[in-house]
LODREN-708230 format. One line per field, with one value per residue (C-alpha): z, y, x; residue number from 1. Coordinates in steps of 0.02 Angstrom, whole numbers. Layout:
BEGIN
pz (Z  ...)
py (Y  ...)
px (X  ...)
seq (NUM  ...)
***
This chain:
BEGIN
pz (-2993  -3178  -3156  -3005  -3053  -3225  -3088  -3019  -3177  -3260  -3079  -3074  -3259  -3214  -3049  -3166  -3306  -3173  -3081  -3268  -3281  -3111  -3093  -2968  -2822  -2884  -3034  -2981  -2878  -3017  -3127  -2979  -2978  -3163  -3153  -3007  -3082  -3242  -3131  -3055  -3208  -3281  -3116  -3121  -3314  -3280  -3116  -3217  -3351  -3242  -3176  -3351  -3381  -3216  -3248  -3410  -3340  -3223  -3372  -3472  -3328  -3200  -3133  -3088  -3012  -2911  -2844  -2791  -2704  -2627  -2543  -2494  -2411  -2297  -2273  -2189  -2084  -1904  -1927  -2088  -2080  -1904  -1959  -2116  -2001  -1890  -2045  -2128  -2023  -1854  -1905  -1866  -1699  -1570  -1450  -1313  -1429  -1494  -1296  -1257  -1419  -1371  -1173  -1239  -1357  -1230  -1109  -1254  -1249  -1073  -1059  -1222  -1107  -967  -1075  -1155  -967  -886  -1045  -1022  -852  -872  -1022  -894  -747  -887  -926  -758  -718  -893  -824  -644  -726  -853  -725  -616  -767  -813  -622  -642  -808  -741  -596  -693  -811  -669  -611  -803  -795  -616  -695  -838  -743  -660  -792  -900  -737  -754  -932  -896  -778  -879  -1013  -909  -861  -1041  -1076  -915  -975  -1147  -1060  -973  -1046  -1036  -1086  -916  -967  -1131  -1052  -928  -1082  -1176  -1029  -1012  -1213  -1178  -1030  -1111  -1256  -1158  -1051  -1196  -1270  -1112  -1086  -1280  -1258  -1083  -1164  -1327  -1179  -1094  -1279  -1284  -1123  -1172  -1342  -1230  -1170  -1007  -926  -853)
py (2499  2505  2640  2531  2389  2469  2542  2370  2317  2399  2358  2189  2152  2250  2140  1995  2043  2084  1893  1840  1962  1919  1749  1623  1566  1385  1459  1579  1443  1305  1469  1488  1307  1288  1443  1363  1197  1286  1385  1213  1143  1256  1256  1084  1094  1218  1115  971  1057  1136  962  888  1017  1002  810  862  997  870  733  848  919  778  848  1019  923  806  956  1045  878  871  1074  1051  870  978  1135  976  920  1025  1049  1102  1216  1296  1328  1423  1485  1557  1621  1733  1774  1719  1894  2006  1962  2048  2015  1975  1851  1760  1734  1652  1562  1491  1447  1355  1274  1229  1165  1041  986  973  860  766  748  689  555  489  484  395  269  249  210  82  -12  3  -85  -199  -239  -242  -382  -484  -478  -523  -675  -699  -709  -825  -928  -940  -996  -1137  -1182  -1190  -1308  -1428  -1448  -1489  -1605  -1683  -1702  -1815  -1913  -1957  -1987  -2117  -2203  -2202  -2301  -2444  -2443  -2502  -2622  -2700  -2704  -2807  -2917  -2954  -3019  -3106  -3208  -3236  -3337  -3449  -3583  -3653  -3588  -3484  -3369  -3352  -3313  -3156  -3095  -3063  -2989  -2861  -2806  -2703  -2626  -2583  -2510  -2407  -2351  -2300  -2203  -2111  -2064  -1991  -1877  -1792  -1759  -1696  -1571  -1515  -1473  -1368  -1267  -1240  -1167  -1033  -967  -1056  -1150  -1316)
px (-3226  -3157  -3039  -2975  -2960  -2881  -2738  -2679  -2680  -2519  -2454  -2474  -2413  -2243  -2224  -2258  -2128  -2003  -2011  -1986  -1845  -1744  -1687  -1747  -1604  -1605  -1547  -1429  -1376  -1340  -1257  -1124  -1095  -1059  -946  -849  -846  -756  -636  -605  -576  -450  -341  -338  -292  -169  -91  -68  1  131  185  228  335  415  440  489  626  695  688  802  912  937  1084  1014  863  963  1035  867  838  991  979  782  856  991  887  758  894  906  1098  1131  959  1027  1202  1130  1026  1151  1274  1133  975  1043  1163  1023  989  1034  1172  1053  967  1122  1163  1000  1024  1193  1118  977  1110  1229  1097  1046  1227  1236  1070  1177  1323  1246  1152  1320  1398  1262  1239  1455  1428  1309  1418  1563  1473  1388  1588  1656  1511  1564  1762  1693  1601  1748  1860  1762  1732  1912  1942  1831  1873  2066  2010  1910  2056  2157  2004  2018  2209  2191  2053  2156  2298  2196  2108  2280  2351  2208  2226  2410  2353  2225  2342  2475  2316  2291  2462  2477  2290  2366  2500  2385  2292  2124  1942  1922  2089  2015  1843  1931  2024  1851  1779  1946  1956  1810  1855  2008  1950  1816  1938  2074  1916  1874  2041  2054  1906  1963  2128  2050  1942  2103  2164  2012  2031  2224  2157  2066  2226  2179  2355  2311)
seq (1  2  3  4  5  6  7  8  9  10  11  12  13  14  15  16  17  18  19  20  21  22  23  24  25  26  27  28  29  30  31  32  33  34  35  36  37  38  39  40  41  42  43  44  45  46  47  48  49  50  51  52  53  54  55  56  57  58  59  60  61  62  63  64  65  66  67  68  69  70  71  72  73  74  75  76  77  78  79  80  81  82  83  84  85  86  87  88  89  90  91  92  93  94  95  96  97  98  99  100  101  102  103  104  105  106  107  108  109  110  111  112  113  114  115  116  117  118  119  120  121  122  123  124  125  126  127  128  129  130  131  132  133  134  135  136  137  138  139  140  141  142  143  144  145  146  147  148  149  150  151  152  153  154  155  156  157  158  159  160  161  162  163  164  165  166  167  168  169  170  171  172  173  174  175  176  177  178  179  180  181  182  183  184  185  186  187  188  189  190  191  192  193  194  195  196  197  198  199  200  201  202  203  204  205  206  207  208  209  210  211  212)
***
């Protein structure tokens, strides 16, 4: 039983010193974490470090950075960025390529064509309606100027007539004369008014280019 238990004894103190020797996961664990976190740390040193001195560049060359700005802006746009395309690596293709290139290409301008014609169309009819309407207005415009012009005609005859009434009433004597006359001002002033503003409407309509 000694010598046994003197065996597992070395045993056991060797398994014992080597637990103490390896390290647990928990701490290999936090040991990767404070290696990534200083990786981490350094790239993000480094990153900002990089853009200060690109600020910095473009701070002390503003022309050549406008310039930078101003090629990555056209190689973004999809005509600038296909014609390079076409003068430098559009050159390797083969001849088969280029002619699909150039179908594809010319159905996009056919589908742009047909677009622009069926957009011209509908502005035409859109116009051809306005003139129609235009036309139509112009028509009626012309025939209630003529309407205005018979009206006035009219009312400038009464006017005259009430006008002659007025100096016949001043010739006659008496309170009843004097009592018509007061009753005919009016009407000839509202009638002299009426007449003003249908001619200052026919001025109007001939200001439209519209003959009355």
């Amino acid at each position: 039983m000694d010598s046994r238990s003197d065996s597992t004894g070395p045993a056991v103190g060797s398994a014992q010193s080597s637990q103490q020797r390896s390290p647990r996961p928990l701490e290999k664990f936090q040991d990767l974490m404070l290696r990534v976190r200083s990786h981490w740390q350094a790239y993000e040193d480094a990153l900002v470090h990089n853009a200060k001195d690109e600020l910095l560049v473009a701070y002390d060359h503003p022309l050549e950075a406008c310039g930078v700005v101003v090629v990555a802006g056209i190689l973004l746009l999809r005509g600038p960025r296909r014609f390079l395309y076409r003068k430098t690596l559009g050159r390797f293709k083969t001849e088969e390529e280029r002619l699909t290139d150039a179908e594809s290409f010319l159905r996009e301008i056919n589908e742009s064509v047909t677009k622009l014609k069926k957009e011209s169309k509908n502005l035409l009819t859109k116009v051809s309606y306005g003139e129609e309407d235009l036309h139509r207005g112009r028509t009626k415009i012309r025939a209630a100027g003529h309407e205005i012009q018979r009206l006035n005609k009219s009312i400038y005859k009464i006017e005259s007539e009430a006008a002659d009434l007025m100096e016949e009433l001043r010739t006659i004597p008496g309170r009843t004369a004097l009592e018509l006359r007061a009753e005919v001002a009016p009407m000839t002033s509202s009638l002299k008014n009426q007449r003003l503003e249908l001619n200052e409407r026919v001025t109007k309509i001939s200001e439209l280019g519209i003959r009355v």
